[in-house]
C-alpha positions in Angstrom: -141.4 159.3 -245.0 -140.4 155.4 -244.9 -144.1 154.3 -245.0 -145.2 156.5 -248.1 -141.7 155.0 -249.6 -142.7 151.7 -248.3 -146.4 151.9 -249.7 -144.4 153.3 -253.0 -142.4 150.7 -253.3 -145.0 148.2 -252.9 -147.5 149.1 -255.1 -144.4 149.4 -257.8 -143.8 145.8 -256.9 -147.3 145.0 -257.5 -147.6 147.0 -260.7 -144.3 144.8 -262.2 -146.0 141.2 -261.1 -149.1 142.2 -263.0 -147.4 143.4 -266.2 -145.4 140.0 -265.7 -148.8 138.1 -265.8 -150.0 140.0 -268.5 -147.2 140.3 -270.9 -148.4 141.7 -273.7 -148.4 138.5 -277.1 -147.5 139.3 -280.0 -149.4 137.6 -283.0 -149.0 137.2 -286.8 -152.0 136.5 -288.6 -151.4 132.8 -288.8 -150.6 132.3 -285.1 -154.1 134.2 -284.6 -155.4 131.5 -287.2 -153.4 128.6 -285.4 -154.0 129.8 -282.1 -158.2 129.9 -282.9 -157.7 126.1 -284.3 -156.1 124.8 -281.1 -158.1 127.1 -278.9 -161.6 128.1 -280.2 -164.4 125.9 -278.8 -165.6 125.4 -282.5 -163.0 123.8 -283.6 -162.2 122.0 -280.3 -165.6 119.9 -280.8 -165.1 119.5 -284.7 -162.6 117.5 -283.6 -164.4 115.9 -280.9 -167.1 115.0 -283.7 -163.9 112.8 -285.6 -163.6 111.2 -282.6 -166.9 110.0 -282.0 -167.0 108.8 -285.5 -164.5 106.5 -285.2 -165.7 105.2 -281.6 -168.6 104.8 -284.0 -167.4 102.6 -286.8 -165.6 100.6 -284.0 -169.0 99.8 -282.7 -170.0 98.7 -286.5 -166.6 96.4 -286.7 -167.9 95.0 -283.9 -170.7 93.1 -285.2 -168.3 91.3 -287.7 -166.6 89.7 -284.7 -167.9 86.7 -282.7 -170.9 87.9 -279.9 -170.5 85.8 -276.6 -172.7 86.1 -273.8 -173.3 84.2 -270.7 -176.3 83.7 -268.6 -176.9 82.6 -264.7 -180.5 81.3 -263.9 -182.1 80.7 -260.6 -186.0 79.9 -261.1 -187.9 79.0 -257.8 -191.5 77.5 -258.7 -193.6 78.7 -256.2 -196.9 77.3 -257.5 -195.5 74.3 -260.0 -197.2 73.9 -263.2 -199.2 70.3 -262.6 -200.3 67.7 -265.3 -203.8 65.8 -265.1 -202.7 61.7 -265.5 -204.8 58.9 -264.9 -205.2 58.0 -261.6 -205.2 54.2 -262.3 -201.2 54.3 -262.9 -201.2 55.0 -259.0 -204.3 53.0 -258.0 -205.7 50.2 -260.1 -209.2 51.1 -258.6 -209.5 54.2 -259.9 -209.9 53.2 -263.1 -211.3 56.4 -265.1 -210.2 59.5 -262.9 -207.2 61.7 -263.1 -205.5 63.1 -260.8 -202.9 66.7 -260.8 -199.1 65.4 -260.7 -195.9 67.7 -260.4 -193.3 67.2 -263.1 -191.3 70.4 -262.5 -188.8 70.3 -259.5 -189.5 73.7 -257.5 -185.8 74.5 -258.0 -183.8 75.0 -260.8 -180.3 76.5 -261.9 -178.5 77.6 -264.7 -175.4 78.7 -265.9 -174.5 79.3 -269.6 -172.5 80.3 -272.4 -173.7 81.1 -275.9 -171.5 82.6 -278.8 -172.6 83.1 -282.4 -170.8 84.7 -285.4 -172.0 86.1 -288.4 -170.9 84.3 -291.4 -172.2 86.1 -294.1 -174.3 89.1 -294.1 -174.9 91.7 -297.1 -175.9 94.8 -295.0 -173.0 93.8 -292.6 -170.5 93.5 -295.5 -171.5 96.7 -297.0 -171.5 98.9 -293.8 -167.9 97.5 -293.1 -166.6 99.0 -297.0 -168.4 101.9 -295.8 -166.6 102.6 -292.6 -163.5 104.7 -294.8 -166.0 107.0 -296.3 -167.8 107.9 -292.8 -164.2 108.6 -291.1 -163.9 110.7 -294.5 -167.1 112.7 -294.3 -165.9 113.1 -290.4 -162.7 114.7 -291.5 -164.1 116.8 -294.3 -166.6 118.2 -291.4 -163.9 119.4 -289.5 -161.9 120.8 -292.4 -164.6 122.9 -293.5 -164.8 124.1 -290.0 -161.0 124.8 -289.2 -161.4 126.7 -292.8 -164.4 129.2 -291.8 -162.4 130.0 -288.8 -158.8 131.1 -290.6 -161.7 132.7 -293.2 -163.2 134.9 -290.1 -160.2 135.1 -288.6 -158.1 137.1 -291.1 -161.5 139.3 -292.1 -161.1 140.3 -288.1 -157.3 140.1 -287.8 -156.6 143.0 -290.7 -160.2 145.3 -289.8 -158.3 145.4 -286.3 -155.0 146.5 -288.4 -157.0 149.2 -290.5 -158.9 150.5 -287.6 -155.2 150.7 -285.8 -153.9 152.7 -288.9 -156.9 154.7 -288.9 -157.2 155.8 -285.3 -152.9 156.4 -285.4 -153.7 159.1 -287.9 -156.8 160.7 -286.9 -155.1 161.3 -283.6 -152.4 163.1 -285.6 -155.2 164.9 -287.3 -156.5 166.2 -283.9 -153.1 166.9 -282.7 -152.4 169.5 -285.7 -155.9 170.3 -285.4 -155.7 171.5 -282.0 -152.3 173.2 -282.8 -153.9 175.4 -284.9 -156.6 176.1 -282.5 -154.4 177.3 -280.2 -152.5 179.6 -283.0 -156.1 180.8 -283.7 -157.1 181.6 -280.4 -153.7 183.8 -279.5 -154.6 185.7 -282.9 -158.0 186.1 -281.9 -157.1 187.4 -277.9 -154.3 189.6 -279.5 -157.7 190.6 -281.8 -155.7 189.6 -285.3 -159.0 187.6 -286.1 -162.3 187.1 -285.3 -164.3 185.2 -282.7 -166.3 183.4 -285.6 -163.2 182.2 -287.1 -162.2 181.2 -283.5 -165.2 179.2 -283.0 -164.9 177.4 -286.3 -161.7 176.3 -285.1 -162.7 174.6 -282.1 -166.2 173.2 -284.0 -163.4 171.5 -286.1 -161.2 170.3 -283.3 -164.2 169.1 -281.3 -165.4 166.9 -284.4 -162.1 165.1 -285.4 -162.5 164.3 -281.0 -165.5 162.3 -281.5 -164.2 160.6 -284.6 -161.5 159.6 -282.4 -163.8 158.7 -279.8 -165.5 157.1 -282.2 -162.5 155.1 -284.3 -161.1 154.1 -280.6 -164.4 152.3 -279.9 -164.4 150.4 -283.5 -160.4 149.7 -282.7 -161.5 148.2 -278.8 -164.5 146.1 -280.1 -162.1 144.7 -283.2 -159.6 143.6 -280.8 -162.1 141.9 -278.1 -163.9 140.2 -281.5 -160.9 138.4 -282.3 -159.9 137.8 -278.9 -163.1 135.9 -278.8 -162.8 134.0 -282.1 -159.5 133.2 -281.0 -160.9 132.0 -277.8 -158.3 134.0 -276.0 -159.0 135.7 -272.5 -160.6 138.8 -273.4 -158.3 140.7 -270.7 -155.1 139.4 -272.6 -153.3 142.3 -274.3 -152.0 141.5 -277.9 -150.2 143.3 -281.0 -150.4 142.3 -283.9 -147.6 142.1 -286.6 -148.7 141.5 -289.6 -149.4 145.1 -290.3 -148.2 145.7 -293.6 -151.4 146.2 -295.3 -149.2 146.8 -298.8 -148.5 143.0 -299.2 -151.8 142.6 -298.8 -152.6 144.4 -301.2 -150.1 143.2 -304.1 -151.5 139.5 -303.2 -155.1 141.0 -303.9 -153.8 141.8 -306.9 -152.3 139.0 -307.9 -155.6 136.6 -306.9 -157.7 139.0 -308.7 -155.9 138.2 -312.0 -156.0 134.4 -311.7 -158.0 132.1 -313.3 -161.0 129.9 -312.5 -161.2 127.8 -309.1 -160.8 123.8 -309.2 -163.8 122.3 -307.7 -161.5 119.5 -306.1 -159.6 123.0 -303.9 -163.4 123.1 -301.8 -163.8 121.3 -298.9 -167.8 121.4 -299.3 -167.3 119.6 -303.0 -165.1 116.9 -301.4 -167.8 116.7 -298.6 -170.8 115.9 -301.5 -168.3 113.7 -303.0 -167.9 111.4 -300.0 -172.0 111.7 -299.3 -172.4 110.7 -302.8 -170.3 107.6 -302.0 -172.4 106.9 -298.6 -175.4 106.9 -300.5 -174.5 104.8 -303.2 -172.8 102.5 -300.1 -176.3 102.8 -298.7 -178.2 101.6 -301.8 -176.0 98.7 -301.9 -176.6 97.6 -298.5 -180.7 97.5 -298.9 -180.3 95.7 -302.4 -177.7 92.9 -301.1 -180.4 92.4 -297.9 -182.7 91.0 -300.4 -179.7 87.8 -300.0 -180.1 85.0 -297.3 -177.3 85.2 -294.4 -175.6 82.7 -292.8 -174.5 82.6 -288.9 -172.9 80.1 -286.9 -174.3 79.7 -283.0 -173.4 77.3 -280.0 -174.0 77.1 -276.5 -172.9 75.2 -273.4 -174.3 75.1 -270.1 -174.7 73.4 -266.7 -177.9 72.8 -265.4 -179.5 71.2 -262.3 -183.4 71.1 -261.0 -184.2 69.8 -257.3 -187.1 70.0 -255.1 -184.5 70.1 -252.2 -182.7 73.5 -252.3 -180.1 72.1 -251.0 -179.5 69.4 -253.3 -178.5 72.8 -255.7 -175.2 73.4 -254.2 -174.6 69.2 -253.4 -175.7 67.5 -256.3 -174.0 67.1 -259.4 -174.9 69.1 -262.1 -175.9 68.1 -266.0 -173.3 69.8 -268.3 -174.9 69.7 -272.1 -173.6 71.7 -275.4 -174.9 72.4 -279.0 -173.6 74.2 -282.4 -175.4 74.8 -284.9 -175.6 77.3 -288.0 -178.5 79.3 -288.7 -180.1 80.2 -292.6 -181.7 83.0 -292.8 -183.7 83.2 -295.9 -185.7 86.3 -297.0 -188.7 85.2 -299.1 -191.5 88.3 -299.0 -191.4 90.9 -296.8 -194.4 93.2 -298.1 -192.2 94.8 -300.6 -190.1 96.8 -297.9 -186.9 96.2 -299.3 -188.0 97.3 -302.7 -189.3 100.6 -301.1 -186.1 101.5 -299.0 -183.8 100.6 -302.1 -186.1 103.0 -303.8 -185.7 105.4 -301.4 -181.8 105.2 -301.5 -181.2 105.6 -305.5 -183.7 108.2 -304.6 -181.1 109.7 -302.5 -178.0 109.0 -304.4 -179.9 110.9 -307.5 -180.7 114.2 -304.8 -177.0 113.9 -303.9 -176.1 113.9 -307.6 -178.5 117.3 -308.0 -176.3 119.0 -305.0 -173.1 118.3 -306.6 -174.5 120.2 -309.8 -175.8 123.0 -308.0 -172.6 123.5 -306.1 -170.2 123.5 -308.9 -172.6 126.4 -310.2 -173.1 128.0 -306.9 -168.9 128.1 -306.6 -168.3 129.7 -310.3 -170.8 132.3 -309.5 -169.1 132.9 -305.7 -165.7 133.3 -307.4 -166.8 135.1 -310.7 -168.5 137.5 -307.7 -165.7 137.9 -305.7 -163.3 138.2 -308.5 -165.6 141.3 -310.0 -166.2 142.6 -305.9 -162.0 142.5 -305.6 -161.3 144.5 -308.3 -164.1 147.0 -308.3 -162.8 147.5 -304.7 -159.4 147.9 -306.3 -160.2 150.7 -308.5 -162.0 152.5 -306.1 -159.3 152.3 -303.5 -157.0 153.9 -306.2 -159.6 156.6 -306.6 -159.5 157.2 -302.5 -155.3 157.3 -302.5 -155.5 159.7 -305.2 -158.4 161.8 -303.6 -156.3 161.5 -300.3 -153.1 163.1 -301.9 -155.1 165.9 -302.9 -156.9 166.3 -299.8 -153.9 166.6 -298.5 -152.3 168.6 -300.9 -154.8 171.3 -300.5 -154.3 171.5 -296.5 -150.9 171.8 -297.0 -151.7 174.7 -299.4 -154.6 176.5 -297.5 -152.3 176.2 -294.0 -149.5 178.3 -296.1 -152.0 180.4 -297.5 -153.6 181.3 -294.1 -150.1 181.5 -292.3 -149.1 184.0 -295.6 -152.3 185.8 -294.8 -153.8 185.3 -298.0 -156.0 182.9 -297.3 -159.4 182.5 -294.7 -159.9 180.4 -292.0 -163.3 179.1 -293.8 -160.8 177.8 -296.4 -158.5 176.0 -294.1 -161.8 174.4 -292.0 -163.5 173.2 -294.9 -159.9 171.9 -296.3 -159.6 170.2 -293.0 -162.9 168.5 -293.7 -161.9 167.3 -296.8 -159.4 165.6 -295.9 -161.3 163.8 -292.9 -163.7 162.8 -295.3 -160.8 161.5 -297.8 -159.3 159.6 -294.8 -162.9 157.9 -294.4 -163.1 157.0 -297.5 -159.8 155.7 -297.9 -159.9 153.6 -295.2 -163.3 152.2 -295.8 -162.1 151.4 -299.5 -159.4 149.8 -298.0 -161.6 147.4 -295.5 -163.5 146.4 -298.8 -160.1 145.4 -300.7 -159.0 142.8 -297.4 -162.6 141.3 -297.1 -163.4 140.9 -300.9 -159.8 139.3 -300.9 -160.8 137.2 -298.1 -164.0 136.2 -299.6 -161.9 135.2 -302.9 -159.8 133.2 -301.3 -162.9 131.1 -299.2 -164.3 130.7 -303.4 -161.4 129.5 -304.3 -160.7 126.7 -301.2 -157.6 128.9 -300.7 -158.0 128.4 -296.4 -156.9 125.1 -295.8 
């Protein structure tokens, strides 16, 4: 007996580290939200993409600042360059020939330092006012991001809630369904009723099974969906807590009677704003590269050339230095500036176009989801009240049949009403949370 106890005890041991590992979280529909943001590989490399814009304007400060380089030489002339000269400056006899002379050393070093800073520059100036913007642009990216994921977040979040709801009561639905099976089948061996009625029974009891099948499956593939937005471990157990669909509901009503959306509340409006402004930042830099620029240079340096290579390393070495500043002037440069400043206001006008189209493109998105919310509204009244009855008339035909006044037929196809009601219902009611959800992304509401 001690090993079974022993085996017992150790695999209840094992069962209570495990449920320690896996402690169940329990999530709101914000920390879901949150929890995406911070977890959620989308939104991890939004943010990434912020970084490397600002690594990237860093790199564009840099050319405002002074560029110094140095240099180390070491030339060895294996076959020197000769000059012709007459030979007469080397023999007075030779009047009239020339002869090959080495003016290069073989050997020659170098070492040098050159800096040179930009003085004044039009496209530089420009693309240093510009730097703001692009870290804006940046940001707005990854708004709009972290906004599409609270957006599919909560759509997820409360179909896992209705699909909870949904299967809780269908279960109940196959519990009193198989109750009355049961009653049924006593009457039916004690020879009360029927076999057919029997039979219908079960029929029924085996459908509302593979709804529940059915709704279980929708409930599991909810949950591992938003486990996956969420970039949670998919093995992680979770319950949710925002459950009460009823607040919900009073805040759908509520946005469904408010008024038109501020263009200035969307992420994507700000966006074209601050491409508008790069653009326009853009057309300024190819006009003001039409103007001369202005740089300052200077380098110094040690050098030393010897036949000997020996005399490298012993010898003393020249040391000479030079500043200078350098005009650049543009005069004609086959109209190419013309043509990209043309291209640009080009651009800015394109950008302008956008802007238009999306201020029309969000009125008709919220004058949409406005009319989708509240047509979804009336016709989840119309399910409650068609649940009620449904209800209502199972309650009655169960009394009736128990009173034996009423058929089985009667109770079955009151059975199937009320499954169907319970469809309905809780389809109407997955249309009211996503057309709310769809309002709010109109409106800029997920920030």
């Amino acid at each position: 007996m001690k090993p079974v106890l022993y085996g017992i005890l150790s695999l209840t041991l094992l069962y209570a580290g495990n449920a320690r590992s896996q402690a169940v979280l329990p999530l709101s529909l914000k920390e879901a939200q949150d929890y995406a943001l911070k977890h959620s590989a989308t939104a991890r490399n939004a943010r990434l993409d912020v970084l490397i814009q600002r690594a990237k304007n860093a790199e564009i400060t840099g050319v405002a600042y002074p560029n110094v380089k140095g240099k180390g030489e070491f030339s060895d002339y294996i076959n020197p360059m000769k000059t012709f000269v007459p030979a007469e400056f080397f023999d007075p006899s030779r009047k009239g020939e020339f002869i090959p002379v080495t003016f290069i050393p073989k050997y020659s070093n170098t070492a040098s330092l050159t800096a040179s800073q930009i003085i004044f520059d039009g496209s530089v100036l420009v693309a240093l006012q510009a730097r703001n913007a692009i870290i804006r642009l940046a940001e707005q990216g990854a708004q709009l991001t972290e906004e599409e994921i609270r957006y599919n977040i909560q759509k997820v979040y409360y179909s896992f809630v209705i699909a909870g709801r949904q299967y809780r009561i269908l279960t109940a639905s196959l519990q009193n369904a198989r109750s009355l099976a049961h009653e049924i089948e006593v009457l039916h061996q004690n020879g009360f009723v029927e076999k057919l009625e029997a039979d219908r029974t079960h029929v029924q009891v085996n459908n509302l099974a593979t709804d529940s099948i059915r709704i279980g499956n929708v409930l599991t593939v909810s949950e591992q969906l938003l486990k996956y937005q969420m970039g949670m471990d998919i093995d992680q157990p979770i319950v949710l807590t925002d459950t009460a669909i009823e607040q919900t509901l009073a805040m759908a009503q509520s946005l469904a009677q408010e008024a038109a959306a501020d263009y200035n509340n969307r992420t994507d409006f700000q966006l074209l704003q601050s491409q508008l402004k790069l653009n326009q930042y853009d057309l300024k830099r190819h006009r003001l590269s039409g103007l001369p620029s202005l740089s300052a240079f200077g380098t110094a340096a040690y050098n030393y050339s010897s036949s000997s290579f020996e005399d490298l390393f012993h010898k003393q070495y020249i040391f000479y230095s030079m500043v200078g500043v350098q005009l650049n002037v543009p005069i004609f440069d086959g109209l190419q500036r013309r043509n990209r400043v043309k291209q640009a206001r080009l651009a800015v006008e394109k950008t302008e176009n956008d802007i238009d189209n999306l201020k029309l493109g969000i009125d008709f998105q919220v004058a949409q989801s406005r009319s989708t919310l509240r047509n979804s509204l009336l016709a989840l009244q119309s399910q409650e009240r068609n649940l009620e009855l449904a209800r209502s008339v199972l309650d009655l035909s169960h009394k009736k049949y128990q009173a034996g006044v009423g058929s089985n037929l009667e109770l079955t196809q009151a059975q199937n009403d009320l499954l169907s009601a319970q469809n309905n219902y809780f389809q109407a009611l997955l249309d009211v949370v996503n057309a709310q959800s769809d309002l709010q992304k109109a409106t800029g509401a997920f920030k």
